[in-house]
TORNU-28352 format. One record per atom (N, C-alpha, C): residue in one letter; x negated, z, y negated. Coordinates in steps of 0.1 Angstrom, whole numbers, padded with zeros to 4 digits, always signed. Layout:
N
aXZY;...
This chain:
270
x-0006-0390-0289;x-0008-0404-0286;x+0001-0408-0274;x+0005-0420-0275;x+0013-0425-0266;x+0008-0423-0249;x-0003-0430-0246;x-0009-0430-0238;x-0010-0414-0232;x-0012-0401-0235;x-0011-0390-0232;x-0001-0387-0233;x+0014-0385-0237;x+0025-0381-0234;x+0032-0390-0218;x+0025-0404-0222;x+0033-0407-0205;x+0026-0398-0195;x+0037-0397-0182;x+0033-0392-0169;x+0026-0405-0158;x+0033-0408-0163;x+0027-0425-0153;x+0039-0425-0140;x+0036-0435-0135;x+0047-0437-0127;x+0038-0431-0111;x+0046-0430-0103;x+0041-0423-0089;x+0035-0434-0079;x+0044-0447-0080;x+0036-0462-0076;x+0038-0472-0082;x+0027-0478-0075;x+0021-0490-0082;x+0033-0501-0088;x+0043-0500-0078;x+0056-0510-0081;x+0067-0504-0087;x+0063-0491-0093;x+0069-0484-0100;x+0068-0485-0118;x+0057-0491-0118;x+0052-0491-0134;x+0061-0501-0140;x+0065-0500-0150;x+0074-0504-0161;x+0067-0519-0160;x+0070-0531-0164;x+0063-0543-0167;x+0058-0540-0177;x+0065-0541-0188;x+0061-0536-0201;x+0044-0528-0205;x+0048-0516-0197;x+0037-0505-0197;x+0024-0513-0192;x+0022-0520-0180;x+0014-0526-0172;x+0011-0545-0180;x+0016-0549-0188;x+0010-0553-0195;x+0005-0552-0209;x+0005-0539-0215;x+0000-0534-0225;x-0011-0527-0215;x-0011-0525-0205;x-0024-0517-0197;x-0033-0530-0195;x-0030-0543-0190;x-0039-0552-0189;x-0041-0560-0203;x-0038-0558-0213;x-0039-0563-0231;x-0050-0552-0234;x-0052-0540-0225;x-0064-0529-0230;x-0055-0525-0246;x-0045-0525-0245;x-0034-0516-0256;x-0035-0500-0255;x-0035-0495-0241;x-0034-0489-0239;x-0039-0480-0226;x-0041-0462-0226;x-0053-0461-0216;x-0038-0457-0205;x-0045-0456-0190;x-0038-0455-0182;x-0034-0437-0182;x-0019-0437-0175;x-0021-0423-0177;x-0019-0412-0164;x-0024-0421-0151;x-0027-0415-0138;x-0034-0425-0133;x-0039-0424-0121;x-0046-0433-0107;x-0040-0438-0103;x-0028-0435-0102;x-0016-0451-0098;x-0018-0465-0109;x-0017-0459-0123;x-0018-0470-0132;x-0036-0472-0131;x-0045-0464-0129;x-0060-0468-0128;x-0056-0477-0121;x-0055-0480-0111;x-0056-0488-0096;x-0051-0501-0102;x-0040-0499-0105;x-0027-0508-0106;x-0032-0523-0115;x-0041-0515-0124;x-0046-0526-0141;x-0052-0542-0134;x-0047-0551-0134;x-0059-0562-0130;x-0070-0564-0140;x-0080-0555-0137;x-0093-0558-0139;x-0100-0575-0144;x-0096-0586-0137;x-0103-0592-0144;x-0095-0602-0152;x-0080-0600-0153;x-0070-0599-0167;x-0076-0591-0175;x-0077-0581-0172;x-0080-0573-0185;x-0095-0576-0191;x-0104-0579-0185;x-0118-0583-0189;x-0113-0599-0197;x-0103-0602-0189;x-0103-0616-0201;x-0097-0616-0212;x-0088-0605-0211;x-0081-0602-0227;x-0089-0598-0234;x-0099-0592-0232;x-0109-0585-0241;x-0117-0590-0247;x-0124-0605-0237;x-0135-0613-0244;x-0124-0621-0252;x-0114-0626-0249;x-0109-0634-0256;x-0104-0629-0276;x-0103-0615-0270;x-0097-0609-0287;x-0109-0609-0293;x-0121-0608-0288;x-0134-0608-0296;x-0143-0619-0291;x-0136-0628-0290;x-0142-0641-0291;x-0155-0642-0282;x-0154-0637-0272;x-0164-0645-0263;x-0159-0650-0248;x-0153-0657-0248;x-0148-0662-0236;x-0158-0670-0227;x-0173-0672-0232;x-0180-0677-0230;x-0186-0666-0215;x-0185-0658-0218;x-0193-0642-0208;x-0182-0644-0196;x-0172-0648-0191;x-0160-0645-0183;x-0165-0654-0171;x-0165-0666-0171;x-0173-0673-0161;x-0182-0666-0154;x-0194-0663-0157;x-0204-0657-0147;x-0199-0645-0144;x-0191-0640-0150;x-0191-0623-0145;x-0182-0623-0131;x-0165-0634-0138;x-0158-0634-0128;x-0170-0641-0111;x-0177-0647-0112;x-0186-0657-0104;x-0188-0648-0098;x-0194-0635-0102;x-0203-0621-0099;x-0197-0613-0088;x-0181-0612-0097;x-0167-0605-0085;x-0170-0612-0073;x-0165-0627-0070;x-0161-0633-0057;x-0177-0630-0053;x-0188-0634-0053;x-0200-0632-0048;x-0198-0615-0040;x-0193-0610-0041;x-0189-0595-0034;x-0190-0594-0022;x-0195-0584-0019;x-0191-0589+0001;x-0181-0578-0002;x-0180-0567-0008;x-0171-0560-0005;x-0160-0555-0020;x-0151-0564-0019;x-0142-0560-0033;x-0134-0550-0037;x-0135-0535-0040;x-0132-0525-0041;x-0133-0524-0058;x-0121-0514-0062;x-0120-0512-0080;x-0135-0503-0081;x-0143-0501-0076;x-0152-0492-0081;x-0166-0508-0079;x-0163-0512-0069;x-0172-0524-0071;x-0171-0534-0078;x-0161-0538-0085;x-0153-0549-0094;x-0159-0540-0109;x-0153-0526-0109;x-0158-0523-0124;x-0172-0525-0128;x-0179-0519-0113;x-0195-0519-0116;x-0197-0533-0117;x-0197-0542-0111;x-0200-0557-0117;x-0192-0562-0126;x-0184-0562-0136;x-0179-0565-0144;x-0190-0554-0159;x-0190-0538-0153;x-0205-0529-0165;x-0212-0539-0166;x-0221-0540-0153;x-0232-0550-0150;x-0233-0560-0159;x-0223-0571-0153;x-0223-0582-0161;x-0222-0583-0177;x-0212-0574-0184;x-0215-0574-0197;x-0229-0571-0198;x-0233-0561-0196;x-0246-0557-0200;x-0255-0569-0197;x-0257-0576-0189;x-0261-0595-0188;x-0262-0599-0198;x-0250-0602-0202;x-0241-0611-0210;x-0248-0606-0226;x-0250-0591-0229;x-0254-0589-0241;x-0269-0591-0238;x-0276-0587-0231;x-0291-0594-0230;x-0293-0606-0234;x-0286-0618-0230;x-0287-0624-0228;x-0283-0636-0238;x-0271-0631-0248;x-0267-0636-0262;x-0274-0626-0272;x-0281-0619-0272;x-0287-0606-0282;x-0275-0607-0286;x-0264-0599-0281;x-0252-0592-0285;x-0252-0577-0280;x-0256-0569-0287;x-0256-0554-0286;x-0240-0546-0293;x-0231-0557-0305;x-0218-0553-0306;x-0213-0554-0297;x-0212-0563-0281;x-0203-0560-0275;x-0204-0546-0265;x-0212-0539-0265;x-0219-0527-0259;x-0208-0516-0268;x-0215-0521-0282;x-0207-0509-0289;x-0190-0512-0293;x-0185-0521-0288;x-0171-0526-0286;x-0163-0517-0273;x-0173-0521-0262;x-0165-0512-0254;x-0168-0496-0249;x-0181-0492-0255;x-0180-0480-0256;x-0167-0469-0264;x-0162-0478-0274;x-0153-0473-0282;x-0138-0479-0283;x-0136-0489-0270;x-0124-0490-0267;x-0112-0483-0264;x-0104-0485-0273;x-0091-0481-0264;x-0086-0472-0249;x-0092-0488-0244;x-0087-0483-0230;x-0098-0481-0219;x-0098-0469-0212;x-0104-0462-0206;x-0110-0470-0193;x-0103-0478-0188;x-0113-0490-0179;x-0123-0497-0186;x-0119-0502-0198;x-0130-0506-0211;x-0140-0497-0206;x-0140-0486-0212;x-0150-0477-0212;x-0157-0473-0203;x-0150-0471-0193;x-0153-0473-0180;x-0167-0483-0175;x-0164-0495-0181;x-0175-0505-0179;x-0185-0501-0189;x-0184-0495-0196;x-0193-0488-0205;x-0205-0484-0200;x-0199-0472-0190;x-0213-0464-0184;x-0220-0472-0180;x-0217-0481-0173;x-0221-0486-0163;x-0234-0494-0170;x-0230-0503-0180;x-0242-0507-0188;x-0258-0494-0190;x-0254-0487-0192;x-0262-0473-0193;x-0269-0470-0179;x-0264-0465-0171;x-0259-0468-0153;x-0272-0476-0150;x-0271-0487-0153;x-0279-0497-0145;x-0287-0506-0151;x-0292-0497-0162;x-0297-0505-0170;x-0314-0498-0171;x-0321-0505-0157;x-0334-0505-0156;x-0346-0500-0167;x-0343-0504-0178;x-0355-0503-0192;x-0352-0485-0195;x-0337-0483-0190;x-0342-0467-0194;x-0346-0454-0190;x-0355-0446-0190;x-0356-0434-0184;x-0343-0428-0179;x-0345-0421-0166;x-0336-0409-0167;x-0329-0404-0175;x-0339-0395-0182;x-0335-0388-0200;x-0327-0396-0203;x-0332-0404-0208;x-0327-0418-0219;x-0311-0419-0211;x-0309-0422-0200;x-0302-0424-0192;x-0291-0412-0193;x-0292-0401-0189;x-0285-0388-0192;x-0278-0385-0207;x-0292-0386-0216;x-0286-0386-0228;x-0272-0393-0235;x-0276-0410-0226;x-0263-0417-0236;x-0253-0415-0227;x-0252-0409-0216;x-0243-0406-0208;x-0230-0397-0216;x-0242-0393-0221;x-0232-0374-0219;x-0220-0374-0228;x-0218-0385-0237;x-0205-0390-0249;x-0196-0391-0236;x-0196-0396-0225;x-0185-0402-0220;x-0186-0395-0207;x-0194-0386-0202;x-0189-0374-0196;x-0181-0361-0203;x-0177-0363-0218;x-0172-0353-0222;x-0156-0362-0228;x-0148-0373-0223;x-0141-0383-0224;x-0131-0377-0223;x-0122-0380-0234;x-0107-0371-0229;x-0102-0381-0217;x-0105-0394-0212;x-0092-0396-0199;x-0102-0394-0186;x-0099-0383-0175;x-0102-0388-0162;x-0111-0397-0158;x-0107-0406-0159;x-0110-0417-0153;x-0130-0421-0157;x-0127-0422-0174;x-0139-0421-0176;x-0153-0412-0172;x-0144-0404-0172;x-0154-0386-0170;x-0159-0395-0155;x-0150-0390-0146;x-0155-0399-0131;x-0163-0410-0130;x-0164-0423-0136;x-0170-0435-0135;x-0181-0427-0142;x-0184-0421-0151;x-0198-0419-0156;x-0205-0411-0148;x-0205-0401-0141;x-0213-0399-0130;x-0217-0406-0117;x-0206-0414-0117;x-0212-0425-0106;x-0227-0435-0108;x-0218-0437-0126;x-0227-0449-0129;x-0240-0446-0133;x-0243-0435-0129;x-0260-0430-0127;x-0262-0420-0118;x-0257-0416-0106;x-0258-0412-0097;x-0268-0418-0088;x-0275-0434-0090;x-0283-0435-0078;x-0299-0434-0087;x-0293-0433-0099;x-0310-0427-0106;x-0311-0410-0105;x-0300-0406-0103;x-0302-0388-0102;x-0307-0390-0089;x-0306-0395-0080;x-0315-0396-0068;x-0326-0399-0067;x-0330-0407-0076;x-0343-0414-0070;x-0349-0404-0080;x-0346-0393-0093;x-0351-0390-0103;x-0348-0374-0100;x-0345-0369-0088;x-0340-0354-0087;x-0342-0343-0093;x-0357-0341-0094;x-0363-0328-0101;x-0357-0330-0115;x-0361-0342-0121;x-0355-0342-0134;x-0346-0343-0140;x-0339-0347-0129;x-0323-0348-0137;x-0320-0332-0135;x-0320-0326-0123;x-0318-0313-0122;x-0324-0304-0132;x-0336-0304-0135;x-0337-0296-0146;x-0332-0300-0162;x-0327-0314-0165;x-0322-0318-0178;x-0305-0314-0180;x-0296-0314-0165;x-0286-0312-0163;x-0282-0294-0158;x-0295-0287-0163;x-0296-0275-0161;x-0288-0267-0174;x-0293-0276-0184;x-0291-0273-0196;x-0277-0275-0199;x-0271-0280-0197;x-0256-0289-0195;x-0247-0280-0191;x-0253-0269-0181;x-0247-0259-0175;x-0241-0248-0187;x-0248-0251-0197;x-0239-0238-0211;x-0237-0247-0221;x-0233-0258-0215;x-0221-0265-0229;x-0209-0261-0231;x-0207-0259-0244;x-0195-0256-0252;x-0183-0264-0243;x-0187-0276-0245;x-0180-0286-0234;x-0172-0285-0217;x-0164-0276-0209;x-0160-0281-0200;x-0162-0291-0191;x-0160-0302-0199;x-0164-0319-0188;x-0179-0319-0190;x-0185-0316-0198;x-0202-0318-0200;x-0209-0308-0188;x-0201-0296-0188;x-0204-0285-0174;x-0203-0289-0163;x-0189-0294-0163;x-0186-0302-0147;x-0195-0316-0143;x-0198-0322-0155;x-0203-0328-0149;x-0218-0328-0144;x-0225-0316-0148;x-0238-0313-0142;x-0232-0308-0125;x-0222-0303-0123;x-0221-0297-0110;x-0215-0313-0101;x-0207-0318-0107;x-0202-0327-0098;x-0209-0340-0099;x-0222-0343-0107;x-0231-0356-0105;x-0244-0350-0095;x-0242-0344-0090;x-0256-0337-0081;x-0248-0332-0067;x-0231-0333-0067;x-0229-0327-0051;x-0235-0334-0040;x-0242-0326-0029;x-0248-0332-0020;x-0242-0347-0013;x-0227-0344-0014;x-0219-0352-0005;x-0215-0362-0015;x-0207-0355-0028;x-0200-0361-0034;x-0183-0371-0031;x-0180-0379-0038;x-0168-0387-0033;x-0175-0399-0039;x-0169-0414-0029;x-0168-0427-0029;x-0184-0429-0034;x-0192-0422-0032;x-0202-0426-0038;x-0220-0421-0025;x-0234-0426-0029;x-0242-0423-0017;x-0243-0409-0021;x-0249-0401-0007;x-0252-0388-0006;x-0265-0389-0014;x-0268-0374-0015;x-0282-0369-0018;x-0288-0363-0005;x-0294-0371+0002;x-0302-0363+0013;x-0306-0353+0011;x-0316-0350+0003;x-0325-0338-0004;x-0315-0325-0007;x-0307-0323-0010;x-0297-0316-0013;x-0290-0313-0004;x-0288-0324+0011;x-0276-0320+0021;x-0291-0313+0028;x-0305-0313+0029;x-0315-0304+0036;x-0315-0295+0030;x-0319-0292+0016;x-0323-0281+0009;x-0318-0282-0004;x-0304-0272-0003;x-0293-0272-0011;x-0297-0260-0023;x-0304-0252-0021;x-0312-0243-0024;x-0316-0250-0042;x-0322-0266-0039;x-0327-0269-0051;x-0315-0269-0061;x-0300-0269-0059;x-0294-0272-0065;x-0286-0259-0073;x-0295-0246-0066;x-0289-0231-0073;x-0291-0231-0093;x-0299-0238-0092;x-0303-0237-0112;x-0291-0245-0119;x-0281-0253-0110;x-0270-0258-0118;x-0260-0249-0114;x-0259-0242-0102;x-0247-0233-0095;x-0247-0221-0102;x-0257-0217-0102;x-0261-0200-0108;x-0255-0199-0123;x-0255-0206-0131;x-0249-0205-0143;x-0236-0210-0144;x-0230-0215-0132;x-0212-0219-0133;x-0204-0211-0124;x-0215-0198-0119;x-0204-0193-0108;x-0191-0181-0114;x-0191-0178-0129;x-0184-0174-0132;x-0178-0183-0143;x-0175-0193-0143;x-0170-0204-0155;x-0152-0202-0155;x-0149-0201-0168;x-0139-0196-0173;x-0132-0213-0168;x-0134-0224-0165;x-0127-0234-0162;x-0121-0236-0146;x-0113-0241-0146;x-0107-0248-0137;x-0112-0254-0131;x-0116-0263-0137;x-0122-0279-0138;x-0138-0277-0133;x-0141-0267-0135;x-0157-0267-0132;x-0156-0259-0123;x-0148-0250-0121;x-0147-0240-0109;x-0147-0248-0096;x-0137-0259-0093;x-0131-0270-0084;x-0147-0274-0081;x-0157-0285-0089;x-0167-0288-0084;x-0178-0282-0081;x-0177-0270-0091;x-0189-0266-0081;x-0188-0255-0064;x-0174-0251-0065;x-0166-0246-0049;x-0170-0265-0039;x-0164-0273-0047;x-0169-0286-0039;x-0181-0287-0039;x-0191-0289-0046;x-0205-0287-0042;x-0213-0280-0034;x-0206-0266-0033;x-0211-0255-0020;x-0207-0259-0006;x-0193-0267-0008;x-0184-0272+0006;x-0192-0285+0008;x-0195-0292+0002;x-0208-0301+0007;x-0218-0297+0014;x-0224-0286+0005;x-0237-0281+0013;x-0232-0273+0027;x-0220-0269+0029;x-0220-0260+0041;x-0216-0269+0052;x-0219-0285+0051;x-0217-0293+0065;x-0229-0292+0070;x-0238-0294+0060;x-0255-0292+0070;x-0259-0277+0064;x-0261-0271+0056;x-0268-0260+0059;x-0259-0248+0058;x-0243-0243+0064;x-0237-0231+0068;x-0241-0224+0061;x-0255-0219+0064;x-0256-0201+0065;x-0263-0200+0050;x-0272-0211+0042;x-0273-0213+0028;x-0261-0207+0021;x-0248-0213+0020;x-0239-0214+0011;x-0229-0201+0020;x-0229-0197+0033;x-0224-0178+0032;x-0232-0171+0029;x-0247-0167+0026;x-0257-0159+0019;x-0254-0164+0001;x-0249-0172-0003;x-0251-0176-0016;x-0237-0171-0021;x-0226-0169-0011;x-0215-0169-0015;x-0213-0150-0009;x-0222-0147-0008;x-0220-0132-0001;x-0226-0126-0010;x-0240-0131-0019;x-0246-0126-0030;x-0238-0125-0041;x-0230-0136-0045;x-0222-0141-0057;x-0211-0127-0052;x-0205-0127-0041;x-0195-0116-0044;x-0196-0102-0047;x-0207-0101-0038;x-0214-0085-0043;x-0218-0084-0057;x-0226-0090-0064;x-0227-0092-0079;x-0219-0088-0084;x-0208-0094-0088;x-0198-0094-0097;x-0186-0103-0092;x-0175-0096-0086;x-0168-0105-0077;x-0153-0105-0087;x-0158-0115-0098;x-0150-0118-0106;x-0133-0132-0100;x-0125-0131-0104;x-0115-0139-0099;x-0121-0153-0100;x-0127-0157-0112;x-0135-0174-0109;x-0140-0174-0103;x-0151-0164-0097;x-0163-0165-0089;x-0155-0162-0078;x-0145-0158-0072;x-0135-0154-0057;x-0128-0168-0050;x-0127-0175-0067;x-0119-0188-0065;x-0129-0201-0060;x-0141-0196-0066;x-0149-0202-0060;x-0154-0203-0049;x-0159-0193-0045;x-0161-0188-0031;x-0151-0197-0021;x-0136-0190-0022;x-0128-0194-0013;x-0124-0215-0011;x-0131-0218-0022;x-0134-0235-0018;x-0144-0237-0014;x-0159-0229-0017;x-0174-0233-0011;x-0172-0228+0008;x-0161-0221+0011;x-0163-0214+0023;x-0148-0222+0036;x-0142-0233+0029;x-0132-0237+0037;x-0133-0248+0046;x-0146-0249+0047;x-0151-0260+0058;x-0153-0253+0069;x-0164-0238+0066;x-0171-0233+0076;x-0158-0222+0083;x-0149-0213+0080;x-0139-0212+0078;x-0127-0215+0089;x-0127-0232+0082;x-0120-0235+0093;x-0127-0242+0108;x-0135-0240+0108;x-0143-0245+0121;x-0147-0230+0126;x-0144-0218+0125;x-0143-0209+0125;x-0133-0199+0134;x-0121-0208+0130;x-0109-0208+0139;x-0105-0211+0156;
């Protein structure tokens, strides 16, 4: 596919015009975080209603953006999710749900989760479940936005999501693995902490214990980031966790791990 053979350009005023308006036509998915950033968002939300004919949804949503106190691409996407998901309530339009779940382009989809995300009527479960298609997303971008976009129900819903995301831990799947370890880091990125987790990190061994030898990269990275979360408030947790893990079986994943769960404490160490 086109979209995966580009490298993307290194900045923002580097993207081809061409490229950057087939990226705001939703022709096409972005193919780094320079072009993420770069897309105007609510160009691109208007191309979209307009090719499927509802230009009718664009008014309130755009209304939604400026109402913002704080206008950030992670706050624009989530009210733009939001608002479709309004918008299909609201005309009993459930195709446009299934329009942009299976879009093209990966900011599309993106607003996907987000319907899912913050959409009150569903359990947890329910919540996790429809998740998990678009934590296993071939672009980036989506993988990331989908754990956000239910990260403040994994908080309010802890035990359970931890023990449903327990299971997630021996998917066939890579991104489906990672994303049990990196939707539960205590700290996380651009997103709220888990109190419960930065006190007693301990609860979050039933997702760590089965990734500490993972043949991935990709899951190796967050869950070493997950332990480096926990070792700003509880240290001496994540060196007993990481002193157990090497005496075990101190396999090169599990070494690789270690050496990211231990680079906070480490260097304060110095």
């Amino acid at each position: 596919m086109e979209e995966i053979k580009r490298k993307g350009s290194k900045s923002i005023k580097e993207i081809p015009k061409d490229i950057l308006e087939r990226l705001n036509c939703g022709e096409i998915e972005t193919a780094n975080l320079v072009e993420w950033l770069a897309v105007d968002k609510r160009l691109l939300l208007e191309n979209l209603l307009k090719q499927f004919d509802r230009t009718e949804y664009l008014k309130p949503i755009l209304s939604n953006i400026e109402n913002l106190k704080k206008q950030t691409v992670n706050t624009i996407n989530e009210t733009i999710g939001i608002g479709l998901f309004e918008q299909s309530i609201k005309n009993k339009d459930s195709e446009i749900l299934v329009i942009i779940s299976k879009h093209k382009s990966d900011l599309i989809r993106c607003w996907a989760t987000y319907t899912i995300g913050r959409n009150e009527k569903l359990e947890i479960s329910q919540k996790l479940q429809q998740i998990q298609v678009f934590s296993a997303d071939k672009h980036f971008g989506v993988r990331e936005i989908s754990w956000l976009a239910v990260r403040p129900s994994i908080i309010k819903n802890l035990t359970e999501s931890l023990n449903i995301l327990t299971t997630w831990t021996i998917n066939q799947d890579e991104n489906i693995r990672r994303f049990a370890s990196e939707a539960t880091r205590p700290r996380g990125v651009w997103c709220e902490h888990i109190e419960e987790l930065k006190l007693n990190p301990s609860l979050g061994l039933t997702i760590l214990e089965p990734l500490k030898e993972d043949k991935a990269k990709y899951v190796q990275d967050s869950v070493g980031n997950w332990l480096n979360d926990a070792s700003k408030t509880q240290p001496k947790f994540v060196i007993d966790v990481c002193k157990k893990w090497g005496k075990a079986r101190n396999t090169k994943e599990t070494s690789y791990i270690i050496k990211k769960a231990l680079r906070t404490i480490e260097k304060h160490a110095d």
